[in-house]
C-alpha positions in Angstrom: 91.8 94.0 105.6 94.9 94.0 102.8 93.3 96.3 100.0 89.8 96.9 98.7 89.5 96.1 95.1 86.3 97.1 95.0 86.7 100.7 94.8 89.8 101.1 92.2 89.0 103.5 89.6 86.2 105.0 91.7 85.7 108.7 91.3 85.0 110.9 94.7 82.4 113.3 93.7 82.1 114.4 97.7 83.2 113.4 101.3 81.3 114.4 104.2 82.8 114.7 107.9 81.0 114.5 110.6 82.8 115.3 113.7 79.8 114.8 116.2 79.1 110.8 115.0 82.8 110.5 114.3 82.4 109.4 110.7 83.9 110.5 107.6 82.2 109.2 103.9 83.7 109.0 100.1 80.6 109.3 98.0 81.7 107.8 94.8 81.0 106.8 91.5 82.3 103.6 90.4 85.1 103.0 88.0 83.3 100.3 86.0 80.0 101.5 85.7 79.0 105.2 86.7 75.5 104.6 87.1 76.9 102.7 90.1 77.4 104.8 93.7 80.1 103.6 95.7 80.0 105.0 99.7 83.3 104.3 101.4 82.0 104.7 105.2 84.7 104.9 108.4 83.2 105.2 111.7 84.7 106.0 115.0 86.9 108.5 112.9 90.1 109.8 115.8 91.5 112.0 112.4 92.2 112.0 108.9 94.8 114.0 106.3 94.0 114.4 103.1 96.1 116.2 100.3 96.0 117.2 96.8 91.9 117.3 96.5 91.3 118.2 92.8 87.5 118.5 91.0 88.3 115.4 89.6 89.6 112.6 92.1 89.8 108.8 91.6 91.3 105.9 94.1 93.4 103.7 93.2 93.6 101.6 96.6 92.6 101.6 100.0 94.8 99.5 102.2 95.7 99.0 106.1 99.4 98.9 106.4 99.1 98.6 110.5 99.7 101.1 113.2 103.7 100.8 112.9 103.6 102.0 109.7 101.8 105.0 110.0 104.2 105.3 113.2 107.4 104.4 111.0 106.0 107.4 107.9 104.4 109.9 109.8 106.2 110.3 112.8 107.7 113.2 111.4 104.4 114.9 110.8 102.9 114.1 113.9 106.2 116.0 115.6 105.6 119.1 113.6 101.8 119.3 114.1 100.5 121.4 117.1 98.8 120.4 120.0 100.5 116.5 119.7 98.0 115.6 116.6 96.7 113.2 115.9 95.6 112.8 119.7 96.7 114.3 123.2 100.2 111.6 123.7 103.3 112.0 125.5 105.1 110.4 123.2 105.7 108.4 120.1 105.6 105.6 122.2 102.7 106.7 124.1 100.7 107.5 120.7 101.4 104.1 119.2 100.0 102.4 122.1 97.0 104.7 122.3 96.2 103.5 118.9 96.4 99.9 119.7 94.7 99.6 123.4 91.6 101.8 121.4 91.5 99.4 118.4 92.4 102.0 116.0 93.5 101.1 112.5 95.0 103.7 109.7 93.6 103.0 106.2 95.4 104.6 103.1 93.5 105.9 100.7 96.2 105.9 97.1 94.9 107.5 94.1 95.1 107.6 90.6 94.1 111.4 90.3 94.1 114.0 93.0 92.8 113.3 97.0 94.9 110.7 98.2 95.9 110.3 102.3 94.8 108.6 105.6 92.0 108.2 108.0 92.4 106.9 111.2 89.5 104.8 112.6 87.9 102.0 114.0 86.2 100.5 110.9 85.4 100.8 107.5 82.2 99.8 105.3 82.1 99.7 101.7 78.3 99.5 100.5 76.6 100.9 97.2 74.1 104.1 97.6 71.3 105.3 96.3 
């Protein structure tokens, strides 16, 4: 997965977490026509960080930049955060290679207006709603 064109410009009007399937879902309108609902799915959900959430929040991009990436941007984060967040690790080292050996991918979610951040997963699905 590069990018997912499909949901630029589309307005979050809620997300739902649940931690007991290990899913997270963007309900969203879409940018071209808002009769159109948009739900952005990702399943086998290990954590996510989201910042800025406004009443009014549109994506701009969703993209997978790879595991050393995150590693390379967030490594600072993941030091300050208690209890070794994102996941029980010994080590940078030892995170980056949990992520892998489990098939865990990070997908940025870059806005236009407001939520924007990262989820870290096994998959996503992008399908219209009812």
């Amino acid at each position: 997965m590069q990018d997912c064109p499909e949901v630029h410009d589309c307005e979050i009007y809620s997300y739902e977490v649940n931690i007991e399937s290990q899913t997270l879902c963007l309900h969203t309108n879409s940018g071209f026509d808002e009769e159109k609902k948009i739900d952005i799915l990702f399943t086998n959900v290990l954590a996510h960080y989201f910042e800025d959430v406004f009443t009014q929040n549109v994506i701009s991009d969703i993209y997978e930049p790879g595991i050393k990436k995150y590693m390379e941007e967030y490594s600072n984060m993941t030091r300050k955060k208690k209890h070794y967040w994102p996941i029980p690790h010994e080590s940078e080292n030892d995170l980056y290679n949990i992520l892998i050996n489990n098939s865990y991918k990070v997908f940025y979610i870059d806005s236009s207006l407001g939520l924007h951040g990262y989820v870290i997963a096994k998959e996503i699905q992008i399908k219209e709603s009812m």
